[in-house]
One Martini backbone bead per residue (centre of mass of N, CA, C, O) as a GRO file, in nm:
protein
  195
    1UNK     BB    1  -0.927   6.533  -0.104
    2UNK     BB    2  -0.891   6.383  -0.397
    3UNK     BB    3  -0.667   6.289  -0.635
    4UNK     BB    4  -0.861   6.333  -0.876
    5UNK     BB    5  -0.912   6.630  -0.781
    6UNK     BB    6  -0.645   6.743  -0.835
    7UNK     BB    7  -0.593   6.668  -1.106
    8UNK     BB    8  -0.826   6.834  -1.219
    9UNK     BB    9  -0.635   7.115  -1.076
   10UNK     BB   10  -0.358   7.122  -1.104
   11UNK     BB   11  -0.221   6.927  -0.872
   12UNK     BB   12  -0.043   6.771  -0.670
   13UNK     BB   13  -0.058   6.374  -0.727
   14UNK     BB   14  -0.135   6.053  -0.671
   15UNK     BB   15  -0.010   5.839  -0.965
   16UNK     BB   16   0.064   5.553  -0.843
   17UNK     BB   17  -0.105   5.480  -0.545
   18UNK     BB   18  -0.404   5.524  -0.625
   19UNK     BB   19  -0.660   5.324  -0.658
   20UNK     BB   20  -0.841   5.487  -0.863
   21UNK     BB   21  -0.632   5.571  -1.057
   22UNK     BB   22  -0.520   5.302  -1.131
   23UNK     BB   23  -0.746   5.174  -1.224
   24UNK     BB   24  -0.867   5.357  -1.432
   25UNK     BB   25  -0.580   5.343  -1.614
   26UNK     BB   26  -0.692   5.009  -1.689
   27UNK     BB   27  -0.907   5.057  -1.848
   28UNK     BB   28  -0.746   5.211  -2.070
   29UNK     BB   29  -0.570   4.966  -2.117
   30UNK     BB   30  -0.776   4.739  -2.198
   31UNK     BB   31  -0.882   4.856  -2.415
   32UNK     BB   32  -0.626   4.969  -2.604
   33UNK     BB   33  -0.598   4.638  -2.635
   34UNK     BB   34  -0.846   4.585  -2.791
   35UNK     BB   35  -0.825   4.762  -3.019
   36UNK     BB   36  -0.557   4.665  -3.129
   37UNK     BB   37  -0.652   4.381  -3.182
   38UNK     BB   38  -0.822   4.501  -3.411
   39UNK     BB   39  -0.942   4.468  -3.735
   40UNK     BB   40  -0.950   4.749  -3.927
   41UNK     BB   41  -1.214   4.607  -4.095
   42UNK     BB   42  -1.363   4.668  -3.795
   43UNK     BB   43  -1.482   4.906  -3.748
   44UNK     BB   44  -1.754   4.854  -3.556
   45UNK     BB   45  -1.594   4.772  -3.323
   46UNK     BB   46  -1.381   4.990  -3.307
   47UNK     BB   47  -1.606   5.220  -3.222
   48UNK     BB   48  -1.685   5.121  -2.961
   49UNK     BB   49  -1.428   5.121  -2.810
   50UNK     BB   50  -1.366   5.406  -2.818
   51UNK     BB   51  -1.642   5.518  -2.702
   52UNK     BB   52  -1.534   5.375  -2.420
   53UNK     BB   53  -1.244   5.531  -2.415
   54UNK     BB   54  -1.384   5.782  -2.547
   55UNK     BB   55  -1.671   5.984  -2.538
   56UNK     BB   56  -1.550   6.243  -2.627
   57UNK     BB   57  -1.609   6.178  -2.956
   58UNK     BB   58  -1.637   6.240  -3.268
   59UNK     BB   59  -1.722   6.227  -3.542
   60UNK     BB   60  -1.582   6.095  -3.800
   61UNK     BB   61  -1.286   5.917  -3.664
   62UNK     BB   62  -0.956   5.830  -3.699
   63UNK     BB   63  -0.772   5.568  -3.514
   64UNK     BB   64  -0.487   5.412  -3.532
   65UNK     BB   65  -0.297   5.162  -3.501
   66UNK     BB   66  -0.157   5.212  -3.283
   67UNK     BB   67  -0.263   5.306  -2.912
   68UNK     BB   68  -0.237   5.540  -2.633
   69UNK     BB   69  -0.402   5.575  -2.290
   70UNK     BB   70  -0.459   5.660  -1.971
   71UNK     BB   71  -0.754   5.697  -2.010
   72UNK     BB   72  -0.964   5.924  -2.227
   73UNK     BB   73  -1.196   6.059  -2.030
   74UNK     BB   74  -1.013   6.330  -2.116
   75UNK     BB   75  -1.058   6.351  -2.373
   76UNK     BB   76  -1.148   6.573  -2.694
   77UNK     BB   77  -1.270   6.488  -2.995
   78UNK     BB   78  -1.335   6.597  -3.288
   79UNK     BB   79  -1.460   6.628  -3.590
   80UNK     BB   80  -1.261   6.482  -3.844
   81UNK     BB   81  -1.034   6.348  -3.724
   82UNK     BB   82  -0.687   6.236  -3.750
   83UNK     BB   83  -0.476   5.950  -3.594
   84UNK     BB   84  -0.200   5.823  -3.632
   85UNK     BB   85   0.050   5.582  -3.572
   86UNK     BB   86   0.144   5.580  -3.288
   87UNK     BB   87  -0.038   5.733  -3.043
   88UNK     BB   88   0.005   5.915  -2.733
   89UNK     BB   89  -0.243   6.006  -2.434
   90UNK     BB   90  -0.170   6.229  -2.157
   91UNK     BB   91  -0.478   6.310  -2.007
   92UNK     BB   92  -0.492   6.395  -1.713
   93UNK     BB   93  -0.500   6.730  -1.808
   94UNK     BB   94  -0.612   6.733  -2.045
   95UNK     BB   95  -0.739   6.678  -2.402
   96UNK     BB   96  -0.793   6.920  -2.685
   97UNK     BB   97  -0.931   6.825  -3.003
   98UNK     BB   98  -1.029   6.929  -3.268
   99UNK     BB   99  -1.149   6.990  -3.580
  100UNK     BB  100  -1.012   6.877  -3.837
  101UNK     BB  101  -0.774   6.702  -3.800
  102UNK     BB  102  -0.398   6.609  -3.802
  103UNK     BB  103  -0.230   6.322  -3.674
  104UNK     BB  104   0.100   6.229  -3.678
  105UNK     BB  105   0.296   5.994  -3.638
  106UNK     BB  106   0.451   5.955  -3.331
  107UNK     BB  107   0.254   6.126  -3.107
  108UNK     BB  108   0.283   6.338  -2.834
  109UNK     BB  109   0.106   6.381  -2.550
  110UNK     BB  110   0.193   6.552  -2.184
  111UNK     BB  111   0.051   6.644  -1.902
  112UNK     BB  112   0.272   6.553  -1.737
  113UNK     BB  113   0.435   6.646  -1.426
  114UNK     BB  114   0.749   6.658  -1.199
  115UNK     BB  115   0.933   6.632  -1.019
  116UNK     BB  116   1.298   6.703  -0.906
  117UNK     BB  117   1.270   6.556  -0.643
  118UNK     BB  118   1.334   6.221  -0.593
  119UNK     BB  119   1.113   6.219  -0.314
  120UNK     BB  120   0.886   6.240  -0.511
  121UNK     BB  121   0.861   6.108  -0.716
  122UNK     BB  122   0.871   5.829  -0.549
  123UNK     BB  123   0.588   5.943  -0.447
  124UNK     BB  124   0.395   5.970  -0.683
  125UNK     BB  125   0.404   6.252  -0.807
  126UNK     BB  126   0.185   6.508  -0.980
  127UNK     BB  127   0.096   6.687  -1.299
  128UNK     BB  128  -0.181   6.813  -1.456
  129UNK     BB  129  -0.172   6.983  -1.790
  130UNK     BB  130  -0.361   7.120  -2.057
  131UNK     BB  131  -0.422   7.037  -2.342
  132UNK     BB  132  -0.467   7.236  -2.698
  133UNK     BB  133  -0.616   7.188  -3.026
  134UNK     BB  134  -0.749   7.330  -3.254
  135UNK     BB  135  -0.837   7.374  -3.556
  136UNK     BB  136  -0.710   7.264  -3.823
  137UNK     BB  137  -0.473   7.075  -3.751
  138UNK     BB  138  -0.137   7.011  -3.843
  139UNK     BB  139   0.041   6.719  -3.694
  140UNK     BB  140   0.324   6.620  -3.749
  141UNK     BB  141   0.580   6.391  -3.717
  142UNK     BB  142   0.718   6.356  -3.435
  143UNK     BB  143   0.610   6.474  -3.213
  144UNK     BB  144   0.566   6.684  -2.954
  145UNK     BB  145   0.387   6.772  -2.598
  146UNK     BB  146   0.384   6.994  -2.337
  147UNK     BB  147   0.252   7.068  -2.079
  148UNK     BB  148   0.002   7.370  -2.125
  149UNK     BB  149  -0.048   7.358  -2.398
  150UNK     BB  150  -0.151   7.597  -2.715
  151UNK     BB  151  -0.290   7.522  -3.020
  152UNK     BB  152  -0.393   7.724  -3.287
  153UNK     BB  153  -0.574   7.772  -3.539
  154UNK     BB  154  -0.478   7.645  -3.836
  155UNK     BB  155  -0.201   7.472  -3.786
  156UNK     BB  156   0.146   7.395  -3.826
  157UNK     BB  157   0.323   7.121  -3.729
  158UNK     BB  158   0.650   7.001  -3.767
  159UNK     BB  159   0.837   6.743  -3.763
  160UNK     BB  160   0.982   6.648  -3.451
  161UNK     BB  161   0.911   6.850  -3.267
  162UNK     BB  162   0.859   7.083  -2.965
  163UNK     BB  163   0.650   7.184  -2.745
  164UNK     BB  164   0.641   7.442  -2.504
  165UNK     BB  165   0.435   7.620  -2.618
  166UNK     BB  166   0.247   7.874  -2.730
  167UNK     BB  167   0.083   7.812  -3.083
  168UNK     BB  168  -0.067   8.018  -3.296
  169UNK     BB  169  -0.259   8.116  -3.555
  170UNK     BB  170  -0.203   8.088  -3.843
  171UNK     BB  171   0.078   7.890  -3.892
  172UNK     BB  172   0.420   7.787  -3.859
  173UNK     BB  173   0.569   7.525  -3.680
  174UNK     BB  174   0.914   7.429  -3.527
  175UNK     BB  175   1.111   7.239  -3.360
  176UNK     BB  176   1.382   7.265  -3.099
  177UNK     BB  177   1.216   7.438  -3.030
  178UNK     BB  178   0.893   7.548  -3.079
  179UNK     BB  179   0.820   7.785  -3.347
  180UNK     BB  180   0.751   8.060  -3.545
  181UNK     BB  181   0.794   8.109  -3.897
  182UNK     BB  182   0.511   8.169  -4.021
  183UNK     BB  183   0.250   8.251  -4.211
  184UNK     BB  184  -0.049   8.197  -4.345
  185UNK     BB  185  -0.155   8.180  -4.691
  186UNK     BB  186  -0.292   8.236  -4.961
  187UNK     BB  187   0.000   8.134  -5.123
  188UNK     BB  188  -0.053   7.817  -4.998
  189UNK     BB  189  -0.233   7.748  -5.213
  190UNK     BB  190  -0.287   7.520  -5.465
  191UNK     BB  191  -0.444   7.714  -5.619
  192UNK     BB  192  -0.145   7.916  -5.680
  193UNK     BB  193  -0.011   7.698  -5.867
  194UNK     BB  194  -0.199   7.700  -6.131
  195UNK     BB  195  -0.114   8.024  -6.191
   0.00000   0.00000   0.00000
């Protein structure tokens, strides 16, 4: 079995010796690189470079620069997403963001999980778990998201956050670590302030 196919099974794999996933990781940071150094206005460069970057991008998808990813080809992201400046996404064990997603700036998605004892780490073990992120949520700003974790649709998650565990749909959830302060209700909706 081959290093790049335990990473995509959840075992541990070596991440930082095997040269075909170190190749791989190097075409993500090439990209990465042009992608950064585009001019904002020049949407349609931008949009190309991106779509080899992640190939599976939903339509109207908006990643502000700067943008890191490891791979790209791992991560999944939906239609009319919305991810602001200076976002991480750690996709070696898969991260899919939902559609009409809000990332708020400095947030970053984690799926490598490390060896305890130091002569595994240094032999560049590791192993990488799926993020989630349902449709229509909204996550605020300097998040932190880590390996194996899925947050539900409609959810918000408030800044600074580190969420360690899954957190459930319709819910408002936040802290270090994060947890869930209560559900979304139709009184959160901004015409009953109107009322």
């Amino acid at each position: 079995m081959t290093e790049k196919e335990k990473m995509k099974l959840g075992l541990w794999y070596d991440a930082n010796f095997d040269q075909e996933i170190v190749e791989q990781r190097l075409v993500a940071e090439d990209l990465c690189f042009e992608l950064n150094h585009i001019r904002p206005k020049e949407v349609e460069k931008r949009n190309e470079v991106l779509k080899n970057l992640i190939p599976d991008l939903g339509d109207n998808c908006t990643i502000l620069s700067p943008f890191v990813t490891d791979y790209g080809c791992y991560s999944h992201i939906g239609h009319d997403t919305f991810i602001n400046h200076n976002a991480y996404i750690m996709d070696g064990g898969g991260i899919t963001i939902g559609h009409h997603c809000f990332i708020g700036p400095n947030c970053g998605m984690y799926t490598a999980i490390h060896p305890l004892i130091a002569e595994e780490r240094n032999a560049g073990l590791e192993k990488a778990l799926p993020i989630t992120i349902g449709d229509n949520c909204w996550i605020g700003a300097d998040v932190t998201i880590l390996p194996g974790v899925t947050i539900g649709e409609h959810t918000v998650i408030g800044a600074k956050s580190v969420v360690t565990k899954d957190i459930q749909d319709h819910v408002i959830a936040l802290g270090n670590p994060c947890r869930v302060i209560r559900s979304i209700t139709e009184k959160d909706s901004i015409y009953q302030e109107e009322k």
